[in-house]
C-alpha positions in Angstrom: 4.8 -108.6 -21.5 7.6 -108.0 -18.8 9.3 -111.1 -20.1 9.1 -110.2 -23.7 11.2 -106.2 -22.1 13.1 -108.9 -20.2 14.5 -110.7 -23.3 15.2 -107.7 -25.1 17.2 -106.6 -22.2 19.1 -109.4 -22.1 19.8 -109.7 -25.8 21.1 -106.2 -25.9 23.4 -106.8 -22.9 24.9 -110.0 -24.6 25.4 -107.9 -27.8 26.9 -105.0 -26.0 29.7 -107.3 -24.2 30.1 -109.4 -27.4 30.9 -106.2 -29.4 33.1 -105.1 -26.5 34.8 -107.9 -26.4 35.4 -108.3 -30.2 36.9 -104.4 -30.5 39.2 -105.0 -27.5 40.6 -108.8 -30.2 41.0 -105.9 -33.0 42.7 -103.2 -31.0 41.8 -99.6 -31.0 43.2 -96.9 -33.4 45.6 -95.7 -30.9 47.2 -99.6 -30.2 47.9 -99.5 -33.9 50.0 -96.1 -33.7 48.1 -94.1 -35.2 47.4 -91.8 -32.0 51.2 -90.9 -32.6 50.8 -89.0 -35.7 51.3 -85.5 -35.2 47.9 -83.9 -35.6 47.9 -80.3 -37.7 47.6 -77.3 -35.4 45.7 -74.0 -36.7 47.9 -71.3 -35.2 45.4 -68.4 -34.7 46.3 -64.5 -34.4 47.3 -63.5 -30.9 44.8 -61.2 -31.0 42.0 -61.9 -32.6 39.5 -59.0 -32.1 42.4 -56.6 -34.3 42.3 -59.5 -37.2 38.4 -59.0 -37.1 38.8 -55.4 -37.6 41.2 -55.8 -40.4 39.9 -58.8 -42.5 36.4 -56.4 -41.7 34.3 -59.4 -39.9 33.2 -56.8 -37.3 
């Protein structure tokens, strides 16, 4: 029994570093540029408990 947990452990460790491995060959998103898009902001109200009272959410 211990060497069947064991195996499993070891097989899941090999996996672990070969998919480790494999995504550092492929580069990440942000290698690739795509961390430099500009992301779109939400700009909220400076105060937000007096848009509450006027759009009537409180």
């Amino acid at each position: 029994m211990p060497l069947i947990i064991l195996g499993v452990l070891v097989f899941g460790g090999l996996l672990a570093l070969f998919e480790t491995i494999r995504n550092k060959k492929h580069h990440t998103a942000s290698s690739k540029g795509k961390a430099d898009e500009v992301a779109p902001v939400i700009y909220l109200p400076t105060d937000l408990e007096l848009e509450k009272r006027k759009r009537h959410i409180i």
